[in-house]
C-alpha positions as CSV (number, residue, x, y, z in Angstrom):
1,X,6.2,-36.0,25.9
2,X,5.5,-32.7,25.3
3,X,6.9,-30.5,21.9
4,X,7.0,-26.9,21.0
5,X,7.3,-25.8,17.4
6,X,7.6,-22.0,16.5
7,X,4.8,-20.6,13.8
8,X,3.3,-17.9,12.6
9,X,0.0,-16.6,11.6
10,X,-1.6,-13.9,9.5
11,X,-3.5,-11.3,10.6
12,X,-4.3,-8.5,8.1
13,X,-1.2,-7.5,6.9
14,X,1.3,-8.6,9.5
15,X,2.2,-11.7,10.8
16,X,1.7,-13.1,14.5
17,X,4.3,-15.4,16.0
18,X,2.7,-18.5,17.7
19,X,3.7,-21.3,19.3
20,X,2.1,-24.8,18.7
21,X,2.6,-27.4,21.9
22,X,1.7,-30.8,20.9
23,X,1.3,-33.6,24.2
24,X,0.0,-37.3,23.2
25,X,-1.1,-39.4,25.9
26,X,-2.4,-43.1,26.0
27,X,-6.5,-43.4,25.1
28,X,-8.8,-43.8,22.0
29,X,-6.8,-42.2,18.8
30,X,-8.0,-38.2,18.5
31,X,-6.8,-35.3,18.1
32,X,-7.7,-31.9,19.9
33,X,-6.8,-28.3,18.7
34,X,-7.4,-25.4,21.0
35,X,-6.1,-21.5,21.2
36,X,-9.5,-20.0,18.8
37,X,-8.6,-22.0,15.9
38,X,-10.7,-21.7,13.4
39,X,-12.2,-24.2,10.9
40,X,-9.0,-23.9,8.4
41,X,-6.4,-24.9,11.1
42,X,-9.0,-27.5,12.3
43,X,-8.5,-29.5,8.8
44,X,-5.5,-29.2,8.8
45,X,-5.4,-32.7,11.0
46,X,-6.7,-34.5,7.8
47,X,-3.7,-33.5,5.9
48,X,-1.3,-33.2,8.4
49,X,-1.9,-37.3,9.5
50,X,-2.0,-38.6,5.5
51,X,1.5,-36.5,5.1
52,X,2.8,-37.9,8.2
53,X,1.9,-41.6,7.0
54,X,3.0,-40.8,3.0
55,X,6.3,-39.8,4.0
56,X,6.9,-42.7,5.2
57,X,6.3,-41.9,9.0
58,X,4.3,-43.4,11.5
59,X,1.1,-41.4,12.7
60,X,0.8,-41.8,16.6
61,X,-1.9,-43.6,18.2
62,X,-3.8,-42.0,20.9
63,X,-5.2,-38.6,22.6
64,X,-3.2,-36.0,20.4
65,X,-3.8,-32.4,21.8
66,X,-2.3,-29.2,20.4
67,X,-2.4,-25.7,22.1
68,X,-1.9,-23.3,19.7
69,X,-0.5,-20.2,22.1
70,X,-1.7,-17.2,22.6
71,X,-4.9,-19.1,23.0
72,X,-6.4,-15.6,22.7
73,X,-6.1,-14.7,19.6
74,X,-8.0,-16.2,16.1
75,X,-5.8,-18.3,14.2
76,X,-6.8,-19.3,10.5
77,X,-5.1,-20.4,7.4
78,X,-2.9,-23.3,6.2
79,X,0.1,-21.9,7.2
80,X,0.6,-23.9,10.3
81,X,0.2,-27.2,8.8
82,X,4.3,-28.2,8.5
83,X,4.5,-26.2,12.6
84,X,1.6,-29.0,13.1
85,X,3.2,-32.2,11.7
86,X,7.0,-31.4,13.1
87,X,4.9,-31.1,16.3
88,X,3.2,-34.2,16.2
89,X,6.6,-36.1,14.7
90,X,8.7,-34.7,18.0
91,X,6.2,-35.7,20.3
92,X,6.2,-39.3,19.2
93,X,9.7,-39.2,19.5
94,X,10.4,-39.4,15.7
95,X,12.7,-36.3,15.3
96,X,14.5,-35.0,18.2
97,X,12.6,-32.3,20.2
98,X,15.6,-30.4,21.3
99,X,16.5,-29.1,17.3
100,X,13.2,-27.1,17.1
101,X,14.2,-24.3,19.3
102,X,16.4,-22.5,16.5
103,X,13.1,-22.6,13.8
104,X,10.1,-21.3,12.8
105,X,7.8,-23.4,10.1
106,X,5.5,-22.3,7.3
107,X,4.0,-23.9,4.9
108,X,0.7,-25.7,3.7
109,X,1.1,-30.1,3.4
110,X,-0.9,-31.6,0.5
111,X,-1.9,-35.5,1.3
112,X,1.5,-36.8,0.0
113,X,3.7,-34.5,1.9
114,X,4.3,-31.6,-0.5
115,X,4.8,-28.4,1.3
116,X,3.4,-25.9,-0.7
117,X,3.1,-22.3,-1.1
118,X,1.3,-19.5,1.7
119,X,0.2,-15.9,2.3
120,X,2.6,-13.9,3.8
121,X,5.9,-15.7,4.0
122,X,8.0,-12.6,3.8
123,X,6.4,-11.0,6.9
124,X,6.8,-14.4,8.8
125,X,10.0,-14.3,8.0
126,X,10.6,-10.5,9.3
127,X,9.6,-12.2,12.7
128,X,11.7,-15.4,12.7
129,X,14.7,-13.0,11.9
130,X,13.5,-11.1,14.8
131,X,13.7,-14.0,17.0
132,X,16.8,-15.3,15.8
133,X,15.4,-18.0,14.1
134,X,15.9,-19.4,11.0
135,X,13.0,-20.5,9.2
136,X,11.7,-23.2,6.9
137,X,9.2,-22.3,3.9
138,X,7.9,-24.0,0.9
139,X,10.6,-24.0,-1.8
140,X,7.8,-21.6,-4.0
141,X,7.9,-19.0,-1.2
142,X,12.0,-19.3,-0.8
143,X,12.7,-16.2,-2.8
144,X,10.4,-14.3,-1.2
145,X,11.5,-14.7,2.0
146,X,15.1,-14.1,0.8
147,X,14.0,-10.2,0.8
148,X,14.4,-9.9,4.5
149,X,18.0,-9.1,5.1
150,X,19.9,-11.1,7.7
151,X,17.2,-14.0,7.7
152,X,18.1,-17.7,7.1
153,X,15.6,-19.2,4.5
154,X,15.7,-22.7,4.6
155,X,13.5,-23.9,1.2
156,X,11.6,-27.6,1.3
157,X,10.0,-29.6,-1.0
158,X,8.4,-32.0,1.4
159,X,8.0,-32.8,5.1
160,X,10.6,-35.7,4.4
161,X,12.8,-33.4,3.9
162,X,11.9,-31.8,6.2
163,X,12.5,-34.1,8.8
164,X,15.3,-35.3,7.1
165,X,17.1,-32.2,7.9
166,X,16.1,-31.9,11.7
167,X,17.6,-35.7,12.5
168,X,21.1,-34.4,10.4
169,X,20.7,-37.1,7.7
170,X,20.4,-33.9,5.2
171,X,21.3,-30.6,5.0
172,X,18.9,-28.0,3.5
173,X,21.5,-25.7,1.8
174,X,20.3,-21.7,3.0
175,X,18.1,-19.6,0.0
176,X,20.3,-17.2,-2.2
177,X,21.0,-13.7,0.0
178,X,19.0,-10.9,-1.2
179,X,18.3,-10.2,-4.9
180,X,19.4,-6.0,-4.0
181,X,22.6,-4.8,-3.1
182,X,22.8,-1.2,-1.9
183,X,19.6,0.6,-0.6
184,X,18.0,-1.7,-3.4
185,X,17.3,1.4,-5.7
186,X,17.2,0.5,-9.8
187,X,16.8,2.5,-12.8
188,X,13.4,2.7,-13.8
189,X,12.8,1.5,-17.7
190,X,10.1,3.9,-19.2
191,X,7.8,3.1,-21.9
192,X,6.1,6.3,-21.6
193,X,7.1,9.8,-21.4
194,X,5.8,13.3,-20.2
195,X,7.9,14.4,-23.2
196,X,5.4,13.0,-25.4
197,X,2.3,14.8,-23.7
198,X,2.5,18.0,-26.1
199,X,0.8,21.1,-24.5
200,X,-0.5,21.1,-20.8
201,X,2.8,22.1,-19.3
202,X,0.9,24.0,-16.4
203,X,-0.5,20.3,-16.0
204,X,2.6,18.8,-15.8
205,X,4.2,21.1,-13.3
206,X,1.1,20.5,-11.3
207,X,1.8,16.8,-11.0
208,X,5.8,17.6,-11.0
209,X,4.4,19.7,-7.3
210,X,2.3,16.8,-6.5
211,X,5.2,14.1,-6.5
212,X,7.6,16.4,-4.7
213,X,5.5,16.5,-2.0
214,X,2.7,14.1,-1.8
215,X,0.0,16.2,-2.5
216,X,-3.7,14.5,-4.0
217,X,-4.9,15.9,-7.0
218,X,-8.0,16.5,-8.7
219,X,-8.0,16.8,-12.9
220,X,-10.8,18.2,-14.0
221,X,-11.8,18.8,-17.6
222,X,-13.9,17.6,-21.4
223,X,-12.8,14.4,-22.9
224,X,-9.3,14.3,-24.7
225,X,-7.5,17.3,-22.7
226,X,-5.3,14.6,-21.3
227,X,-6.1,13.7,-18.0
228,X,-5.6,9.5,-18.4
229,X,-2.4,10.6,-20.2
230,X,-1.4,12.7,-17.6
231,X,-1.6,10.1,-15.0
232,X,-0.2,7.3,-16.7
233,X,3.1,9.2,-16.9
234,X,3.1,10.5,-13.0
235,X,4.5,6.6,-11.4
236,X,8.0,7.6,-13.6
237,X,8.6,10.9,-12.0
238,X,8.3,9.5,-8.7
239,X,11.5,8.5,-6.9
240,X,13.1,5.1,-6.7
241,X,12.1,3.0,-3.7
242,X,14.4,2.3,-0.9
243,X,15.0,-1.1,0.3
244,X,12.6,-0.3,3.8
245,X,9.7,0.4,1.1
246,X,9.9,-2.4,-0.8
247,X,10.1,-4.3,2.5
248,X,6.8,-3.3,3.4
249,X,4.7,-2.7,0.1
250,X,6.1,-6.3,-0.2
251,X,4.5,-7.4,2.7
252,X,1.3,-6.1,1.7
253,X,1.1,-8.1,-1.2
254,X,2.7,-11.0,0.2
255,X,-0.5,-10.7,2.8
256,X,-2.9,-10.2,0.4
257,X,-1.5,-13.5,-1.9
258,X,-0.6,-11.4,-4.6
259,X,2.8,-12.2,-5.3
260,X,3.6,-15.0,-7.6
261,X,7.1,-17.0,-9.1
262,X,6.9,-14.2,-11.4
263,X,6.6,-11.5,-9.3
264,X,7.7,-12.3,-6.1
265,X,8.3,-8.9,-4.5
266,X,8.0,-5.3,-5.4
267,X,10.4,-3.1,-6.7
268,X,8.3,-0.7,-8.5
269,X,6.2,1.8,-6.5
270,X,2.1,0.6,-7.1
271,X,0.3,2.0,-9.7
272,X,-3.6,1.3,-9.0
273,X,-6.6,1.5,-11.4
274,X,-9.6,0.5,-10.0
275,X,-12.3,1.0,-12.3
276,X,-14.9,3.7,-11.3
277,X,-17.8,0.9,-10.5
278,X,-15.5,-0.2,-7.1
279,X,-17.3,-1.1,-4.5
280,X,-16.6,0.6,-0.6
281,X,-15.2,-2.5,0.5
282,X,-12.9,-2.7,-3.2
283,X,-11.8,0.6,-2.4
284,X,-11.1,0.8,1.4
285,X,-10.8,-2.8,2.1
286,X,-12.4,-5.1,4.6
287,X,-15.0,-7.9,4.8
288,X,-16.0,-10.8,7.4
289,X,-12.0,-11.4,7.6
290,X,-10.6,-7.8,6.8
291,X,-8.1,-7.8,3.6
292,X,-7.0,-5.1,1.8
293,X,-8.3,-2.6,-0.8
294,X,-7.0,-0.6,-3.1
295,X,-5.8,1.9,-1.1
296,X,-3.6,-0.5,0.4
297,X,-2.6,-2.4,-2.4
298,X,-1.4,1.6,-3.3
299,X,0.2,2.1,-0.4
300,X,3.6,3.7,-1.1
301,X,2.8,4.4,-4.9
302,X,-0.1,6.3,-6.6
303,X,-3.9,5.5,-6.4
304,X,-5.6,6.2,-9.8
305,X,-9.4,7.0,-9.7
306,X,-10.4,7.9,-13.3
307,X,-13.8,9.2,-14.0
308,X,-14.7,10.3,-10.1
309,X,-17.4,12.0,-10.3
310,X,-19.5,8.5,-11.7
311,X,-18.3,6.5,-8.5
312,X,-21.2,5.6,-5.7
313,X,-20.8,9.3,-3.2
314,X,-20.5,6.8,-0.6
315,X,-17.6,5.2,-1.8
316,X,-15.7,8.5,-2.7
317,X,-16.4,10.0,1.2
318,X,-15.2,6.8,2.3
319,X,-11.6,8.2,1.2
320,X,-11.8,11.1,3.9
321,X,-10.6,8.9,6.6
322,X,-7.8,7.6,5.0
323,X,-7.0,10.8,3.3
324,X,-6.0,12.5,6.7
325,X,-4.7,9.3,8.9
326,X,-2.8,7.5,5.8
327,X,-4.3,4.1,7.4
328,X,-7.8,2.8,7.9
329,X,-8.8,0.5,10.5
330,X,-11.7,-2.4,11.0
331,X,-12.8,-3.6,14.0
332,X,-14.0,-7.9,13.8
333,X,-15.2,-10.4,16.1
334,X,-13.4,-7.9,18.8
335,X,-10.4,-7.5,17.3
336,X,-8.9,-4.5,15.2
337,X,-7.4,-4.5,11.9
338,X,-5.3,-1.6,10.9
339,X,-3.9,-1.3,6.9
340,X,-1.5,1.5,6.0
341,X,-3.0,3.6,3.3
342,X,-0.2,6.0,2.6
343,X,-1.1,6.3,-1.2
344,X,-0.8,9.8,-3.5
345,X,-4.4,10.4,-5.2
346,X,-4.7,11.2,-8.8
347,X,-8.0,12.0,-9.7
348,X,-9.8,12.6,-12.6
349,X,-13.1,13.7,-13.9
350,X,-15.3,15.6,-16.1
351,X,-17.1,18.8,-15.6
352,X,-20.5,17.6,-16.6
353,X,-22.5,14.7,-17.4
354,X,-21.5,15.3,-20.9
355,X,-18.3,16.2,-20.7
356,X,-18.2,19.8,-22.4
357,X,-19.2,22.2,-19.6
358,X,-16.8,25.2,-20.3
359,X,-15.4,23.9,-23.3
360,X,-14.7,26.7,-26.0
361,X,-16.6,24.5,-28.6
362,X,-19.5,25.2,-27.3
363,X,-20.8,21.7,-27.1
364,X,-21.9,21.3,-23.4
365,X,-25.9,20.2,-23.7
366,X,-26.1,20.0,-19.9
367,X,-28.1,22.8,-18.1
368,X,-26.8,24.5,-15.0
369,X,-28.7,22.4,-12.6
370,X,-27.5,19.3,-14.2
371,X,-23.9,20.8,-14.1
372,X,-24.4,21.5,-10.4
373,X,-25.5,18.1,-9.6
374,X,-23.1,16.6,-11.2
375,X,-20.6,18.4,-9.3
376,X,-22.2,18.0,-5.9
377,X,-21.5,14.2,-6.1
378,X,-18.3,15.1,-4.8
379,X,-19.0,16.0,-1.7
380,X,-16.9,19.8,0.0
381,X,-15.3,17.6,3.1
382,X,-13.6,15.6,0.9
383,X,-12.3,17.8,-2.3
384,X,-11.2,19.5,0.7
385,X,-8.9,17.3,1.1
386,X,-7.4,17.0,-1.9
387,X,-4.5,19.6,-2.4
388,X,-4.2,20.3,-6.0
389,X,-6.9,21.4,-8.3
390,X,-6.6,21.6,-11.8
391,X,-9.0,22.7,-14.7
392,X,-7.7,21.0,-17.7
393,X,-8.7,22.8,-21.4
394,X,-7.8,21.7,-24.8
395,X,-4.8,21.6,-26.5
396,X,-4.1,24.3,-29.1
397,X,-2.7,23.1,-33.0
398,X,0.4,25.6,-32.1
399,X,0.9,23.0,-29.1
400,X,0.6,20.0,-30.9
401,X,3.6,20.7,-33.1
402,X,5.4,23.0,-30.7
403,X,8.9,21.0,-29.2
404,X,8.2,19.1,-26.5
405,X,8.6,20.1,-22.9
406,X,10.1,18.4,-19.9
407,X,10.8,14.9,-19.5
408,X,10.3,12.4,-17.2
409,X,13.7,12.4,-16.5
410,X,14.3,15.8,-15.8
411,X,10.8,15.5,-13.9
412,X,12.1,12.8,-11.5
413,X,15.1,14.6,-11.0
414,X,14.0,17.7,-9.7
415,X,11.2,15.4,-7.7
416,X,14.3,13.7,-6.1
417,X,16.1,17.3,-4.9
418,X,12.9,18.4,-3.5
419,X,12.3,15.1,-1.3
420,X,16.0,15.3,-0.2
421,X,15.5,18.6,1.1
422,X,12.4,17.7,2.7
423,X,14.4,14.9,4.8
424,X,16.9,17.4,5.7
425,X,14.1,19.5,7.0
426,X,12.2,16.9,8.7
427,X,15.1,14.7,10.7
428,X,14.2,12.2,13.3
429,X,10.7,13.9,12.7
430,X,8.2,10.8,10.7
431,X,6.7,13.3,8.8
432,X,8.9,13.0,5.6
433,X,6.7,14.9,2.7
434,X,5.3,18.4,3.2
435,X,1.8,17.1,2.6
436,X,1.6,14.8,6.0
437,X,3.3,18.5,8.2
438,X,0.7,18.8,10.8
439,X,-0.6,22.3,11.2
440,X,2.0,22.9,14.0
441,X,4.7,21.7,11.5
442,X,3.4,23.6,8.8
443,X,3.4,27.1,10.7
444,X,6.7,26.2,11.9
445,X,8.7,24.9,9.2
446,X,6.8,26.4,5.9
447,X,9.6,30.2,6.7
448,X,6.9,32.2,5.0
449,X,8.5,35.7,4.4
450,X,6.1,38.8,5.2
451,X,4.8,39.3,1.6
452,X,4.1,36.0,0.9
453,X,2.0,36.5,4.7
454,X,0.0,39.3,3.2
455,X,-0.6,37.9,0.4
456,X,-1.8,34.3,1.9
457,X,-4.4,36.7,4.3
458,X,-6.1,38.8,1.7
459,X,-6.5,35.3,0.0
460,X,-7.8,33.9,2.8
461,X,-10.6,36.8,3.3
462,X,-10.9,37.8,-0.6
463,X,-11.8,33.9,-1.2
464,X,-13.5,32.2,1.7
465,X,-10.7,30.0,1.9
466,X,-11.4,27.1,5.1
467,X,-8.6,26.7,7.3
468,X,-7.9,23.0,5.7
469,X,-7.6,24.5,2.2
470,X,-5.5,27.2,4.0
471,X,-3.3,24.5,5.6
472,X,-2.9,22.8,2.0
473,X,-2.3,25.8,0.3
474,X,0.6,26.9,2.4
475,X,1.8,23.2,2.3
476,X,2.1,22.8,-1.6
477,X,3.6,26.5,-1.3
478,X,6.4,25.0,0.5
479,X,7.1,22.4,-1.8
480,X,6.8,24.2,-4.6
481,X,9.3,27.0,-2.7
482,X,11.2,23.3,-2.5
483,X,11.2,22.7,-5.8
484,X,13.2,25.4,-7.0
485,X,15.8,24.9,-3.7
486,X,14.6,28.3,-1.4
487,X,14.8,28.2,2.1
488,X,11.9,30.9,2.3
489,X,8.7,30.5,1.0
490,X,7.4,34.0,-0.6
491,X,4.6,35.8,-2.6
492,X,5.5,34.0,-5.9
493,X,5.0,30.3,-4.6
494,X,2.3,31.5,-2.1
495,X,0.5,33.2,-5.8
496,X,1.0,29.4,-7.6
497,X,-0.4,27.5,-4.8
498,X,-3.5,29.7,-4.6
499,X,-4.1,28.6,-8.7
500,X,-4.6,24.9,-7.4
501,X,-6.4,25.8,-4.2
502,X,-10.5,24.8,-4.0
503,X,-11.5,28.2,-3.8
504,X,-11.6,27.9,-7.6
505,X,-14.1,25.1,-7.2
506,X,-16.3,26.7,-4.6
507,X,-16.4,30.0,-7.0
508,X,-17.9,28.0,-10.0
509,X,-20.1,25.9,-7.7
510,X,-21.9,29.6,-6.9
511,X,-21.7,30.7,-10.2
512,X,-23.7,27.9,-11.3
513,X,-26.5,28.2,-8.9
514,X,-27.0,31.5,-9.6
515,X,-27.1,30.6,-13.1
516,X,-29.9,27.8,-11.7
């Protein structure tokens, strides 16, 4: 008798729906696993036959062989075990073969015939909802899975029970509904304000542009002007996630095994801090068996990279890929791996080795050719890339006990209006933030009036400007045009953008090799 259970398996990020066929025939007791199994799924027959027998079911004698289908794609992980042992248990005719169709299984067996916890049960369960299947997960994994609307989450302790409820002798009562209601928005609690950031209000309304549009920045400038500060605040100006993007920064980390009992989904948008030591692979992701980085893992939120210009060069140009694409791919044993990489970049550095290049206290002990070559590390292709630049200077005593400026709340507010009118703009388009408009878009939809074009093309010719920067300026124009709810885009927005464009950077980059 042959059965057929419905699995799935993991593969980078999202999950693959399988199908496990189990046939046992008369001969000398073995069991065979085929479909490019690798050695994980292989032991999984030493704990799939001592659960069998420890709940109290009879393991079958004979030839046992189990296609895992598509038989052309790599299979690994412990996730099949429970698909495995219903399989084997319905082939011997010890639970009827004809319940299976409406399921899909996942979960790992231990030796007595626990089923415990996996990887990426919530994007599993995106596919069994998919099918029309309900699906049965470890009872650790149950709320989880509960995120996917529609899906019905069967949680088990055990194979017994398992088994239990496939022969009707007990009913596995469905998982709570989803933990949201509405688009799954919530108020954000702050413990940190840009209210408290005295001074630097040209900074904030830098990172106010950068929210309301997606655009990377650069913060450069000497020790204690701010810049960690600065950042810290930026995740509580950004707006509240919808239900579809805590679906899938969810499945990230469901993927990756980061979720926990404690934390098992994501309804804040990811904050990352790798420290500046990261390795390429850290960073970008990847490995024998790809997994993500960190620009995964900040997929959706805001990537932090504090002191920059100290990471390996080759780690920072590794960025320029994902930068542009908003996913980087990997290419294994054949077979391609592809991990969004939709993330905001905050970046911060100093000026010098020493920290005090341009400072007015005078305390910079680098010389110009140390300055330069400090700078260099960062390499044109991929500040480039980065939209807003920003030269950070001290803060002045008047500052410090001046009234504070805007708040995070008035911050996120006016970050909210300007993303609202971006979707207006956009439509059915994908393109949903005036940073990913391609240059088509951009020259389309950016409704530049005719001073604001003069003014953008003595720019261009007065500063050298490269037709990327170009691009970028005109894009954080329009958000900043956005920002205070024009239609038109004109000479004043075109006049702020220019201050954060890298024509700045390239003019002090001369300046100090002439001085060299």
């Amino acid at each position: 008798m042959i059965s057929k259970v419905y699995s799935a398996v993991i593969k980078g990020i999202d999950a693959l729906p399988v199908t496990i066929e189990t046939d046992i025939v008369r001969g000398m007791p073995d069991i065979t696993i085929t479909g490019l199994a690798d050695a994980t799924v292989k032991e999984a027959a030493v704990r799939v036959r001592a659960a069998i027998i420890n709940s109290g079911y009879t393991f079958p004698l004979g030839r046992i062989s189990i296609n895992i289908a598509p038989a052309g794609v790599r299979k690994k992980g412990s996730v099949l075990d429970l698909g495995l042992a219903v399989g084997i248990l319905a082939a011997s005719g010890q639970i009827p073969e004809k319940e299976l169709s409406g399921y899909m299984f996942a979960g790992e067996l231990s030796l007595d015939g626990s089923v415990c916890a996996v990887k990426g049960i919530l994007n599993i369960t995106e596919k069994a909802c998919a099918a029309g299947r309900s699906i049965i997960v470890p009872e650790e994994n149950s709320i989880e899975a509960s995120v996917v609307r529609g899906a019905a989450v069967l949680p088990a302790g055990s194979l017994e029970e398992v088994t239990r409820h496939l022969t009707h002798a007990l009913e596995i009562k469905p998982a709570a509904g989803s933990f949201m209601t509405g688009d799954g928005r919530r108020v954000r609690q702050e413990t940190v304000d840009f209210a408290d950031v005295k001074g630097q209000e040209n900074a904030k309304r830098a990172l106010l542009i950068a929210a309301a549009g997606g655009h990377g920045v650069l913060m450069t400038g000497s020790p204690s002007t701010g810049k960690t500060m600065l950042a810290e605040r930026l995740p509580g100006i950004m707006p509240p996630m919808s239900y579809e993007e805590i679906i899938k920064t969810t499945e990230i980390y469901s993927a990756a095994g980061l979720l926990s009992g404690e934390m098992p989904y994501i309804m804040e948008r990811p904050f990352r801090r790798p420290h500046h030591s990261v390795t390429e692979a850290g960073l970008i992701g990847g490995g024998t068996v790809p997994r993500p980085g960190e620009i995964t893992l900040a997929s959706g939120g805001i990537l932090f990279l504090d002191e920059f210009a100290e990471m390996d060069p080759r780690v920072t140009d590794a960025l320029r890929e994902p930068l542009e694409r908003k996913k980087i791919s990997f290419i294994r044993q054949g077979e391609t791996y592809t991990f969004p990489a939709d993330f905001l970049l905050v970046a911060a550095s100093n000026p010098c080795r020493c920290g005090y290049y341009g400072d007015p206290s005078g305390r910079c002990i680098c010389t110009p050719g140390e300055v330069a070559r400090y700078r260099q590390k960062l390499s044109g292709p991929l500040l480039d890339r980065i939209d807003i630049h920003l030269d950070l200077k001290g803060v002045a005593y008047s500052d410090l006990t001046g009234k504070a400026g805007m708040s995070t709340a008035e911050m996120r507010e006016m970050v909210v209006q300007a993303r609202r009118v971006q979707r207006a703009r956009f439509g059915d388009v994908m393109t949903v933030l005036n940073s990913g408009m391609t240059d088509r878009m951009a020259e389309e939809m950016s409704y530049i009036d005719e001073e604001g074009e003069r003014l953008l093309g003595r720019a261009y010719d007065a500063f050298g400007l490269s037709p990327r920067v170009l691009g970028k300026t005109v894009r954080v124009a329009r958000t900043i045009a956005d920002i205070a709810g024009k239609e038109r885009v004109d000479a004043g927005d075109i006049a702020e953008a220019l201050q954060y464009s890298r024509w700045e950077h390239n003019g002090n980059k001369d300046n100090n090799q002439r001085e060299r």
